[in-house]
N, C-alpha and C positions, 0 to 999 in steps of 0.2 A: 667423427663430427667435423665437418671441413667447412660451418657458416662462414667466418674470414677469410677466408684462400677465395670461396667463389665468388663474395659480395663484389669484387670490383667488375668480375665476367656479367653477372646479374645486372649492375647497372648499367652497363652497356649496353644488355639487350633492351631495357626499359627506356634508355635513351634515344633509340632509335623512332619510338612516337612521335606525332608531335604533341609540343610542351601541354597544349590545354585538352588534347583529344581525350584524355579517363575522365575528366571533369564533366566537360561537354556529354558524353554516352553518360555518365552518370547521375544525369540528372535531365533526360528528355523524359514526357510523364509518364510514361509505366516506371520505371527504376525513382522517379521523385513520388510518386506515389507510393510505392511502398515504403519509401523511406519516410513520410507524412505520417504512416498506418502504425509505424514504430516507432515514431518520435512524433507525438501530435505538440507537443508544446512549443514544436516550431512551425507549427504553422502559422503562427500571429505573423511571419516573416513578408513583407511585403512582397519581396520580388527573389527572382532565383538569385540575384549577385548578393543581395544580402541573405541568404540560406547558405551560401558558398561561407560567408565569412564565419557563419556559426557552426557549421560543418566543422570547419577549419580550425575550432578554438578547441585546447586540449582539456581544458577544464570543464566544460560542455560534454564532451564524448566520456572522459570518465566514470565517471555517474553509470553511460551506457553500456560501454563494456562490461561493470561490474554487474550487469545485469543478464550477462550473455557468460554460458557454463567453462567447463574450464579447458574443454577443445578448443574452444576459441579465443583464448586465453594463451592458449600452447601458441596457435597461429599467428596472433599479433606480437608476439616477442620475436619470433621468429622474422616476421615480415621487418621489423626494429632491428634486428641483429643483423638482416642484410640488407641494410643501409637504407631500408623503408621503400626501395622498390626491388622486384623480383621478376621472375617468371613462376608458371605455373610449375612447371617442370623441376626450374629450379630447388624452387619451395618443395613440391614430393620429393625430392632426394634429402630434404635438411630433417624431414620427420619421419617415426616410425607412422606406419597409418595402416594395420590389418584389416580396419575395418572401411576402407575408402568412404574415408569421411572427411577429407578437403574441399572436396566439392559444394557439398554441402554447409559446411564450414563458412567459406567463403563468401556464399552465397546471403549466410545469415548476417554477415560482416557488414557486405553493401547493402546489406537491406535495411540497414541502422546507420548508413552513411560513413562508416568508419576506414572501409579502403576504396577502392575504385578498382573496375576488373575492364581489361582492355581484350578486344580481339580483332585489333583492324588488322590493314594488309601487312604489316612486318610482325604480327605477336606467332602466326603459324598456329590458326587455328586455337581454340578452347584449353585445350591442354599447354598449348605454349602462350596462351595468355600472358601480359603483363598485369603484377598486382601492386598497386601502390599504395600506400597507407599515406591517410590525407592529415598526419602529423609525423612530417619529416623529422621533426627531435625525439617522436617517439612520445607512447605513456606509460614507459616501465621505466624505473631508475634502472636496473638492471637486470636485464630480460635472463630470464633461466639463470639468473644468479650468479652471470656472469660477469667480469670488469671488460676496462675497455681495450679492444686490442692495444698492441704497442704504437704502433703508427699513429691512435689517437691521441697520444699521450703528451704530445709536440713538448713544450717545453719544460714540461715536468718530470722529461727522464734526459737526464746527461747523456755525455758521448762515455762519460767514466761509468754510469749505468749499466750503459748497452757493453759495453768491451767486458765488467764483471759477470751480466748474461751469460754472453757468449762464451769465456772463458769458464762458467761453471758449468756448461752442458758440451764441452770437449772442441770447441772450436778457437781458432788462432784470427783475434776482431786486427782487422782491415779497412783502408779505407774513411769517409767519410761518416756523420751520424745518418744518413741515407742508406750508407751502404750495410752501416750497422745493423739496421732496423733488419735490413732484408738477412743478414746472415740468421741474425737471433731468430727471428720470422722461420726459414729453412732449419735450424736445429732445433728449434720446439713442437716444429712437425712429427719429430720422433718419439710417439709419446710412450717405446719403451726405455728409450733414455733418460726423458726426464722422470719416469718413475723411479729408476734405477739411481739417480742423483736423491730426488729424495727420502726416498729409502738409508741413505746414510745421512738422514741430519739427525741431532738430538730429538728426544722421544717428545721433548715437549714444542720443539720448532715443527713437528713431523706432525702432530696432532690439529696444533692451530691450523699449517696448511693445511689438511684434510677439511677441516671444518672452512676454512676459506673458499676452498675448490667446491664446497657441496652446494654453496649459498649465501655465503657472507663475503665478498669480494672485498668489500673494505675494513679496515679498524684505524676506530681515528687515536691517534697517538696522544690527547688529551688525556684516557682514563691515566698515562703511566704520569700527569702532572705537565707542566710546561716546563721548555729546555729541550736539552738533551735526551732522548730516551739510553737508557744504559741499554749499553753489548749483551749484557746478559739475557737479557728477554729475547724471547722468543720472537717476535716479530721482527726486533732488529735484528736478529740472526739470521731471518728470512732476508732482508733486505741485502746483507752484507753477504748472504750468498746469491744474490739476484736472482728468488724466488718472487719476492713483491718488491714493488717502486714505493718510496715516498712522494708524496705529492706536498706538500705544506703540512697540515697536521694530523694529516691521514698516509696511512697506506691502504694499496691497494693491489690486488693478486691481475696481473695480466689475464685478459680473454684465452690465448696459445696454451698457458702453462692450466689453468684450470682444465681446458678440455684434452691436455694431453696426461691430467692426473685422472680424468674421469671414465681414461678408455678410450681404445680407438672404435670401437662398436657403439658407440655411446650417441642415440639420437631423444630428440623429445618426442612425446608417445602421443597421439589422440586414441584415445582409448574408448571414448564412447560412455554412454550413462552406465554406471555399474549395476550387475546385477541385483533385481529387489526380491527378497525372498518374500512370494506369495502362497497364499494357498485358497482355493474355492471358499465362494461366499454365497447365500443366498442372493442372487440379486433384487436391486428394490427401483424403481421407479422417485423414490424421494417425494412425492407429492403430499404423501399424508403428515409426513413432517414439518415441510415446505410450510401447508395451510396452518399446523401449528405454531410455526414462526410468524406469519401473517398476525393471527391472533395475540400473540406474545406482544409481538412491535405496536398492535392496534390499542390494546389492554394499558401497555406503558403510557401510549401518545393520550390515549382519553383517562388516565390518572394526571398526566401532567396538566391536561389540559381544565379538571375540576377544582386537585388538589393542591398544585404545586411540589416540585421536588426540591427539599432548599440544599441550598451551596453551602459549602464552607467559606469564612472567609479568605482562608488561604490557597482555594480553589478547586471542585471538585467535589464529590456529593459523599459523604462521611461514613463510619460504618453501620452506624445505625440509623441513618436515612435507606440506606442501602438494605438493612434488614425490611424497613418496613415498606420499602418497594416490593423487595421480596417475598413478603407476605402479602401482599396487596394484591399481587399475580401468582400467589399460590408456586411460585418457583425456589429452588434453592439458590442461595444467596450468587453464587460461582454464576450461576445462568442469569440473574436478574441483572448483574456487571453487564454480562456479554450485549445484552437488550437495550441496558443504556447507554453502551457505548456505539453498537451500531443505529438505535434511532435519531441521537444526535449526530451520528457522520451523514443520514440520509437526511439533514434538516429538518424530520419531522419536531424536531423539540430544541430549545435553544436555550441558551441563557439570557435571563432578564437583568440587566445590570447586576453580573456577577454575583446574586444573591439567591438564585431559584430557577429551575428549568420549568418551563408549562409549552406548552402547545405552541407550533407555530402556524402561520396563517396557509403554508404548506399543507398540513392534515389532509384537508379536505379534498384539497386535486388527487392526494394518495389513496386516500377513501374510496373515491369515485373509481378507481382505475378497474381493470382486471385484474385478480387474483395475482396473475402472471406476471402482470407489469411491477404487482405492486413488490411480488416476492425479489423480481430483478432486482429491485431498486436497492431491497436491503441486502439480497448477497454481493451484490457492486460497493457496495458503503464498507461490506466488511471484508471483500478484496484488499481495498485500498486503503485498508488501517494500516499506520507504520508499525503498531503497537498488536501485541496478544490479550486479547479484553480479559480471559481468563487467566492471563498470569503476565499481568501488569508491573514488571519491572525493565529496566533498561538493560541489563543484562552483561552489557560490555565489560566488566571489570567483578571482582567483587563486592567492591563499595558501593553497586549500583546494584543491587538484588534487594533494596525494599520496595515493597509493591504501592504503587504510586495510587491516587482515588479516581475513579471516574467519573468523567469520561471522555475528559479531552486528550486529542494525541500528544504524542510526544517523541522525539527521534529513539529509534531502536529497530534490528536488525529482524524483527518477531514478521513484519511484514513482508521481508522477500525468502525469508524460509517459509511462509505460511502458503507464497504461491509456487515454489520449490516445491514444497510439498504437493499442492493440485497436480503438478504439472510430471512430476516422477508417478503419480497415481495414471496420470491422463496416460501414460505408456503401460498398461497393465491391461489385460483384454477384458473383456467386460467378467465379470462374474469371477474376480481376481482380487482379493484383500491384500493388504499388507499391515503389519503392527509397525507404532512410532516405535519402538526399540531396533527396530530392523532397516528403516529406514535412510539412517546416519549418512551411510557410504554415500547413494546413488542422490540424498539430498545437497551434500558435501560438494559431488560435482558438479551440480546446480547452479549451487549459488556460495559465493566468497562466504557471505554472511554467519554460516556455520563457523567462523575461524575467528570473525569479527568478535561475536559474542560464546565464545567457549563456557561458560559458568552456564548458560540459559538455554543453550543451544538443543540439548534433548526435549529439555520442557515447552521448549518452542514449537520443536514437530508436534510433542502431542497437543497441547491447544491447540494447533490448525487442525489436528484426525477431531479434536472434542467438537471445538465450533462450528467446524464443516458438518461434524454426524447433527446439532441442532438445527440447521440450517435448512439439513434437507441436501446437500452438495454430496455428503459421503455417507457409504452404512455399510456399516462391517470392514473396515478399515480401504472400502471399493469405491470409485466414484460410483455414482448414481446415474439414470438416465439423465435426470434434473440437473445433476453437477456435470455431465458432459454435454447438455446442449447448452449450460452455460459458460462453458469454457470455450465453447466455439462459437461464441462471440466476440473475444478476443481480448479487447484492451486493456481492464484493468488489471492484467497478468501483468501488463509490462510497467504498470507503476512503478518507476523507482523511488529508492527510498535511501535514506542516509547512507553516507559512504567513510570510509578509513581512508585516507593517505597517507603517508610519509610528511614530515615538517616542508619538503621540496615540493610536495603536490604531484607528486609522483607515487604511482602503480607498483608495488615489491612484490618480488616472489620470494618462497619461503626456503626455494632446493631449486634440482634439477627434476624433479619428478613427476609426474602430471598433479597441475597442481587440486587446489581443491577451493576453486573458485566459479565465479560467476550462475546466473539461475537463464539459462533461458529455455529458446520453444525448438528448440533443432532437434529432438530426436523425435521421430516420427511416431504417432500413437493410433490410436484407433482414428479413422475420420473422422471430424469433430460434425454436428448437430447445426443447423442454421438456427441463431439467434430467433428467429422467427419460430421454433420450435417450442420453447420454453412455453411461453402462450398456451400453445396447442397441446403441449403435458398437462395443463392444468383444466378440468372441467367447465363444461360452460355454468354461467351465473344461473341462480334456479328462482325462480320465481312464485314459489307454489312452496308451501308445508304444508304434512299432515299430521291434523290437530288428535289426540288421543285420548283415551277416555281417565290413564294416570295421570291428566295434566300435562303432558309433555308434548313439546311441539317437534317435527325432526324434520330435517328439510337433509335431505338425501344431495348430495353434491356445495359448492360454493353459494350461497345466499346472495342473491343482489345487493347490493348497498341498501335500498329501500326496507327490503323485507328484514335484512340485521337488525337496521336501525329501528322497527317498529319492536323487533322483539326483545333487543336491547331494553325497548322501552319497558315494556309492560311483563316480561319473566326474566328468567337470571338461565345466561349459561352453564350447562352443565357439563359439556364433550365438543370439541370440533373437531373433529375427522373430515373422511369423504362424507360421513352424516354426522349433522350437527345436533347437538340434542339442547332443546328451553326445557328448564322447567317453569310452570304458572304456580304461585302460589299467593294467598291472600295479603301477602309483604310486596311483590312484586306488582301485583292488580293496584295496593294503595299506591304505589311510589307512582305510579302513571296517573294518579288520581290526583293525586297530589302537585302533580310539574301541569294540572291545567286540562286534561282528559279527561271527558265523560267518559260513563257506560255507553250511552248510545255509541259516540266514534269508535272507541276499542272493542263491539261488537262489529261495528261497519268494515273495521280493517282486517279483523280476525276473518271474516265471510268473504272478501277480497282478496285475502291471501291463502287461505285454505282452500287443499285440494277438494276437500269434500265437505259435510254439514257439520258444523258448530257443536260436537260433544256436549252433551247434556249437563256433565257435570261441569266443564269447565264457563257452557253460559252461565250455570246456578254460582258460581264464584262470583264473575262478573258482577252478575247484578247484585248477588248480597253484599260485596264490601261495597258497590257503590251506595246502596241502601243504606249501608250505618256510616257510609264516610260523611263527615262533616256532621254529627248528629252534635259534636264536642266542637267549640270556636272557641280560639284563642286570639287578643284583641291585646294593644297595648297600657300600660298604664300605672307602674312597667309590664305587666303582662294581668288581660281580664278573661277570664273564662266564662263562656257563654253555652248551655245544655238548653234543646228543648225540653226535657223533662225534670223537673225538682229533683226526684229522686238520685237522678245521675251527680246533682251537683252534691247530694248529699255522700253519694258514695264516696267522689274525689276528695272529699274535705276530708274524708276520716280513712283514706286509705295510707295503709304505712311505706308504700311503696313511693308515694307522692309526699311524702312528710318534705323534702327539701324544697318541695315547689312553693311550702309555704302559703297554700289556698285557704281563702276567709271567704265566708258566705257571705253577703253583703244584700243577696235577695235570693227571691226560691230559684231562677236559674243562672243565675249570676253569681258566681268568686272569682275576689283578686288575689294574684299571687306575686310573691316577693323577685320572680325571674324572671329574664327577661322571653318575649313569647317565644326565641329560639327554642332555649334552652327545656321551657313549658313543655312546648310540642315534644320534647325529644324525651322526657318523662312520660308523658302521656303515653306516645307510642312504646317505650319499652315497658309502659304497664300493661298494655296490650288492647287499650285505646285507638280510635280512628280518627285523631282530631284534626282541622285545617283551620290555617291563618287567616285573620281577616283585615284589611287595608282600614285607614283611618273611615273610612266611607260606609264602611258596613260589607263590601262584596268580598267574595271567598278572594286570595288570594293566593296564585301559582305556587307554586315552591322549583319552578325550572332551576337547574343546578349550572352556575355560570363558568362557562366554558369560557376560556378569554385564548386568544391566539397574539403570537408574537411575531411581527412584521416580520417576513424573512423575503428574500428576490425567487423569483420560480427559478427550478432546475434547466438547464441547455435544452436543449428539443432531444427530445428521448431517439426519435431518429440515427442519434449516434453522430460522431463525426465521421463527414465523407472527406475522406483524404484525397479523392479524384475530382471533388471540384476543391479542396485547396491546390491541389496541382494546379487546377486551368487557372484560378486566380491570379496564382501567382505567377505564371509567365505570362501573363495581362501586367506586372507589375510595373512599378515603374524605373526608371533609369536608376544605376548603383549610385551612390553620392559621392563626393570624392574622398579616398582616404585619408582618414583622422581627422573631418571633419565635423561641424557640430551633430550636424543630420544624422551623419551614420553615426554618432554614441546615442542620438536618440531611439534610432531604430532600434538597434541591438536592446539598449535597455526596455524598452520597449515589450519586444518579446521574450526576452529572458527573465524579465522582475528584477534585473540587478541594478542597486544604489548605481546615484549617477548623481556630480555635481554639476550644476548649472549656472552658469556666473550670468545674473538677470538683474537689472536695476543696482549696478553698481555692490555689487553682493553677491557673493557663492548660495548656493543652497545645494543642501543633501537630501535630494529628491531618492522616492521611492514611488512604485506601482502605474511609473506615467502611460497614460491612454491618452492616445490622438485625438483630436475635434477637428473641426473645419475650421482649420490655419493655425491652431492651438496646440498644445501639449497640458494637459491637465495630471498633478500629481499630488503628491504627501510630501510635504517640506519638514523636515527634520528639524532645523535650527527653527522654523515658525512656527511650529506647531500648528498646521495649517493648511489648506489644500489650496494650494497654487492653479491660477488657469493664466498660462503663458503665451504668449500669443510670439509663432515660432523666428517670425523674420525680428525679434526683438533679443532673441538670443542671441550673445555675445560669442559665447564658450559653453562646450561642454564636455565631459568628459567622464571615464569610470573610476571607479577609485582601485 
């Protein structure tokens, strides 16, 4: 491994550009368009100089690499280890790469904006490219686990250092500390000499270095107490043999000596997605699934939207709300979670001042859509969960394995192994299962997040195989047609989602070994589906049922919105597949009776929506419960009971089934009762009575069951985001602002959501969420509790925290 010896030839050839020429090619609109398509949250960015500066920011990029697998991962410590610029060439000699996958690599790199790939007249062509990495300091603390060469070490290693160096790997120190560096530099190149040196220290100096050399470059000299560390210890043994340098309260194992204890063959590997052991599956299209998830999501949205789901007050819907949702949808409790966690991320349902979820004014535009449209919406809601709705704990530690209520997010790593997971499926050829147990490895190289949350990390694959097989996205541990034309759609795969760093804010790697990070889309899989596809899987809307003589209605493919909602009305679901099955029964005929429908209208619509003539027995329903409904009136007073016929009222007074209604005959078709007319009517009917309300005035009275909807803003234009007109916008932009000025901390926070203080009217404020107006900045003031509208030539200062 010879990364230090050639960094300084590397940046020579990289210098030979000129200074701004990777920037410039990296960002004309094909290469700023893709990098839009993979980072859309910058697209809010005005103009390309300000794109430049967020490019630019390590804390920004972070996030994205952890999102990119662990070849690429190999690559940027690499591109860090030589000095942050290279050649193409260069870089293929630092890695092992069997499976020529640099190229590709790279390519994924800039297309997230994380290096810059040169080919003008001095790079010689593609292959002797230069690659720069557009954070010169680097986002590893220490890349492959390696310290800092000696040369970087400037004043934290003496000239008494370097001459103990030197003098322990057999050379005679000379010269100045210039001269030094460069002798120790030449005798660590040997690296069977310095084996052979370490080879004779004590077994427990010999161990630490080992474990030093593997991955831990540093130990800070704090666990042995403040002072002096004693001779005894192993690490000062190391030091006093100038194996590591003290730096102040650390040491620390030189770049040279690591890689000459790790072998002189010793490169880092891109090794490619690991094998996933598969075996045949039947394949399935997902549709019939799919429309059952439709259903599930519709079923939840019109309970919230009659009954109300209540909250806890500590937030979140409890276990036993949670049963009796689950009962309410006929689902087991696991699956009824998953429903309320994905129809609140798709807005269909909301919270009402934190005390009940119902319906939101959303519904309805979901309603109307296509089957297709409607099913995207919720596999997109449950891409971009951070959280596993079926096993709802945060995962990271052990004290974080109680399962949290739903169904609000919460940070956890359950979401980028969830799309890990799609995405190691999406490389399997079609009609190719895999089981969550088998998965680990090639999910591992995916995505960091398997490392993050070690306790949860198995349970996590399998909720993404559970949720995806309800979904309709996977069956039999395979994607579906379903699940791969919706993955070739693209975006919310790249949701990122919470990240680990070091106290420094810095990237660690664990070894030298390939490591077992990041989740991205580089390995090439079947060709994916045009989003436009997804649609086209799902049946067209039917418009027609045919009515049957068991009462059941079945309408063979998706139901229009119209025709559901009519049969919604008037029979009770019993199956939705590709055919849907109503049953009619004389429960369901009164409930349509009851919300304000004739006989006459619910024969008119039956004969409108029917393929053929109106079943004999199901008109003979119709018309008899319209014939006895209403034959029983319930009036207030608190509650008066009104029969045409004596008899009737005589029956209710002495029936024991109505003994709590409390009914007094008062005339021949007249008694009053002690409850109120609700509760009346709801005795009557489970006695098995037809009775209807009647309004102070005498006329029947509706019983329509009040649906109430929760203001919410509509969803982005379904459209998608076009990252090729945020390109043209943005080089329409306008001029850069000048550095560290007010403007540019507006802008940036702007686009990125980050806190920003704003010195405005003689006063700081801790502004959040600010959006532009015409001449304005409009935000969430912290210290006001307040939403701020600033008008921008009046700002003082501003700045991030």
């Amino acid at each position: 491994m010879t990364v230090v010896r050639t960094a300084g030839h590397m940046n020579r050839a990289a210098e030979r550009q000129p200074p701004h020429y990777s920037r410039i090619v990296a960002l004309l609109p094909p290469a700023l368009t893709q990098i839009l398509r993979n980072r859309p949250e910058l697209a809010g960015a005005p103009s390309v100089d300000m794109l430049e500066r967020l490019l630019d920011r390590p804390e920004l990029a972070i996030p994205v690499l952890l999102d990119l697998d662990a070849d690429c991962h190999v690559v940027s410590q690499a591109i860090q280890a030589a000095g942050g610029a290279t050649t193409r060439e260069a870089l293929a000699g630092l890695l092992h790469d069997p499976l020529d996958r640099l190229g590709e690599v790279l390519d994924t790199m800039a297309g997230h904006g994380l290096i810059t790939l040169d080919s003008g007249p001095d790079s010689g062509g593609s292959d002797g490219g230069i690659v720069r990495s557009r954070h010169p300091a680097g986002l590893w603390q220490h890349p492959f686990g390696l310290g800092r060469p000696l040369r970087e070490f400037g004043k934290a290693v003496t000239a008494e250092t370097l001459k103990t160096i030197v003098r322990t790997f057999g050379g005679q120190p000379a010269g100045r500390k210039a001269d030094l560096v460069r002798q120790a530099e030449d005798l660590l190149a040997d690296g069977a000499a310095v084996r052979a040196r370490a080879a004779g220290l004590p077994a427990q100096a010999r161990a630490l270095l080992e474990s030093m050399a593997a991955g831990s470059p540093v130990l800070a000299g704090t666990q042995f107490g403040y002072g002096p560390v004693p001779r005894t210890q192993p690490v000062q043994r190391l030091a006093d043999a100038g194996f590591v340098i003290r730096d102040g309260w650390e040491y620390e194992l030189p770049r040279e000596i690591a890689l000459a204890l790790r072998g002189d063959g010793w490169k880092p590997a891109l090794t490619g997605q690991p094998e996933v052991p598969a075996g045949p599956v039947p394949e399935s299209d997902g549709v019939d699934v799919a429309l059952a998830a439709i259903e599930r999501a519709r079923a939840l949205a019109e309970l919230a939207a009659t009954e109300s789901v209540a909250e806890l007050k500590s937030g979140g819907v409890g276990v036993r709300e949670v049963r009796r949702v689950a009962k309410a949808l006929g689902l087991p409790e696991r699956e009824a979670v998953l429903w309320l966690d994905v129809v609140v991320a798709a807005d269909l349902i909301g919270s009402e001042q934190g005390e009940r979820l119902i319906a939101t004014t959303l519904l309805d535009d979901w309603l109307e859509r296509p089957a297709g449209r409607r099913w995207r919406a919720l596999a997109e809601s449950w891409l971009g969960l951070p959280q596993a709705p079926t096993y709802r704990v945060m995962g990271c530690c052990e004290e974080h394995m109680t399962p949290l209520p739903p169904p609000y997010e919460f940070a956890c790593e359950a979401g980028r192994i969830r799309r890990a997971v799609l995405q190691t499926l999406r490389t399997l050829p079609p009609g190719m299962g895999a089981e969550a147990d088998k998965m680990g490895e090639a999910v591992a190289w995916r995505t960091r997040a398997m490392a993050e949350a070690p306790e949860a990390a198995a349970e996590f694959v399998a909720a993404a195989l559970r949720e995806a097989e309800w979904l309709g996205v996977v069956a039999g541990g395979a994607l579906t047609t379903l699940g791969r034309a919706l993955l070739g759609s693209g975006g919310a795969l790249m949701t990122p989602g919470p990240t680990s760093l070091d106290a420094g804010g810095a990237l660690t790697t664990p070894g030298p070994a390939p490591l077992d990070a990041g989740g991205a889309l580089t390995t090439p899989g079947p060709a994916p589906l045009d989003s436009g596809d997804v649609d086209a899987l799902f049946p067209a809307p039917v418009t027609t049922v045919t009515l049957q003589n068991d009462l059941t209605a079945v309408v063979t493919g998706v139901p229009s919105p119209e025709l559901a909602a009519f049969l919604d009305l008037a029979a009770d679901l019993e199956s939705r597949d590709r055919a849907s099955v109503w049953r009619f029964s004389e429960a369901s005929v009164r409930r349509a009776l009851d919300q304000g429908t004739d006989a006459e209208t619910l024969l008119s619509g039956l004969d409108r929506f029917s393929a053929k003539a109106i079943p004999q027995p199901l008109s003979y329903l119709v018309t008899d419960t319209a014939r006895r409904h209403g034959t029983v009136k319930v009036a207030a007073a608190p509650s008066v009971v009104i029969a045409d016929d004596p008899a009737v009222i005589t029956e209710l007074c002495a029936a024991k089934a109505l003994r709590k209604a409390g009914l007094r005959r008062i005339a021949p078709t007249v008694a009053l009762g002690t409850l109120s007319p609700g509760e009346t009517l709801r005795l009557l009917r489970q006695a098995g009575h037809t009775p209807v309300g009647v309004a102070a005035d005498g006329t029947i009275q509706a019983e329509r069951p009040q649906r109430r909807r929760l203001p919410a803003e509509p969803s982005p234009d379904e459209a998608g985001f076009d990252a090729e007109a945020a390109a043209r916008v943005m080089f329409g932009g306008p001029a850069r602002p000048a550095p560290g000025s007010a403007e540019q901390a507006l802008q940036d926070a702007a686009v990125t959501g980050e806190p920003i203080v704003i010195v405005w009217r003689r006063g700081e404020h801790y502004m959040d969420g600010l959006e532009f107006g015409p001449g304005t900045v409009i935000g969430y003031c912290h210290d006001c509790d307040d939403i701020h509208r600033i008008e921008r030539a009046k700002i003082k200062k501003a700045y991030p925290l």
